[in-house]
N, C-alpha and C positions, 0 to 999 in steps of 0.2 A: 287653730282657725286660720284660715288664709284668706288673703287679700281678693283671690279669686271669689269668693261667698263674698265679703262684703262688695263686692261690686255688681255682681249679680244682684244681689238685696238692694241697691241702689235702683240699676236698671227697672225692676219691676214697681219698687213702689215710687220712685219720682225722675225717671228715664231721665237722671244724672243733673235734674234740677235744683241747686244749694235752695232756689228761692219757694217750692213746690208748697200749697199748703192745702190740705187734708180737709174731706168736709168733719168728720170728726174731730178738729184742734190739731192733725197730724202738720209737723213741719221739717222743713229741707229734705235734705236728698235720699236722708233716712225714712222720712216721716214719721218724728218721736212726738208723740203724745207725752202733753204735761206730767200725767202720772211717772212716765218711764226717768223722767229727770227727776223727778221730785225721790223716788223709791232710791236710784246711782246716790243723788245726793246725799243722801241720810244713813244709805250702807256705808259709801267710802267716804264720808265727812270733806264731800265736795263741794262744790258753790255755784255750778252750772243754772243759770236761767234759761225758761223753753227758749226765750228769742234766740238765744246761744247756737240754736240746733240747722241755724243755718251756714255759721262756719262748718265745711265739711271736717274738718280735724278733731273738731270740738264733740261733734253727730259720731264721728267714729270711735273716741274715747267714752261716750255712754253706751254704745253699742258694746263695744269690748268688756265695760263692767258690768252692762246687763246679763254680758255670756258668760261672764267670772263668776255670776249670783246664781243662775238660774240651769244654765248648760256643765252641769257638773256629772262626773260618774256615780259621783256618791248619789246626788238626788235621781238620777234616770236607773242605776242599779247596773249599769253597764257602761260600752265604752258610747260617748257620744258622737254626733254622725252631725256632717253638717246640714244633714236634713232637718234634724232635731233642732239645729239651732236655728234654722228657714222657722220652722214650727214656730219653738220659742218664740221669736222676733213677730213672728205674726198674732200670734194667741196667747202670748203672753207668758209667764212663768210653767203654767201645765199643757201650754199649746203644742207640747211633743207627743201629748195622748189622747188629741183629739180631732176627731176626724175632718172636723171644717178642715182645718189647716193642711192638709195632703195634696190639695189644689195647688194653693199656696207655695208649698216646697216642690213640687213639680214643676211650676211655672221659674223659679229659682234656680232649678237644673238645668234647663234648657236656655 
């Protein structure tokens, strides 16, 4: 994964705002929804609160073990693409096979 995707991933969902918040409970630059912390926490026996997800450092270490959990070869059956992880990030753990999300990692590319 490289730092060019998560910045792109910033740009589109909080055009690089730590403080950005979501009509759905999305927050900072990420825009991580409570679930996405609460799911990192319990995998990696971490202690991140959602308000946390406005230190960008913080927002980037749940991202990274969302894609540790969910952007794997084993689970997609091949090599992953950081479209897939555009996906992911958008639609969630299956959001790499579903078509909402093709907007989404489009807009990600450019």
């Amino acid at each position: 994964m490289t730092n060019l995707l998560i910045a792109a991933i910033i740009a589109v969902e909080s055009g690089g705002n730590d403080w950005a918040r979501g009509r759905a409970g999305e927050l900072g630059a990420l825009q991580i929804r409570p679930c996405v912390v609460r799911d990192v926490n319990q995998h990696f026996g971490l202690r991140y609160k959602h308000s946390d997800m406005t230190n960008r450092a913080a927002a980037i270490h749940v991202f990274d073990c969302y894609m540790k959990m969910y952007a794997t070869d084993k689970r997609l059956g091949r090599a992953v693409t950081d479209s897939d992880r555009a996906r992911i990030w958008n639609g969630g753990p299956n959001g790499w096979k579903k078509k909402s999300t093709k907007s989404y990692s489009k807009k990600v590319q450019q």
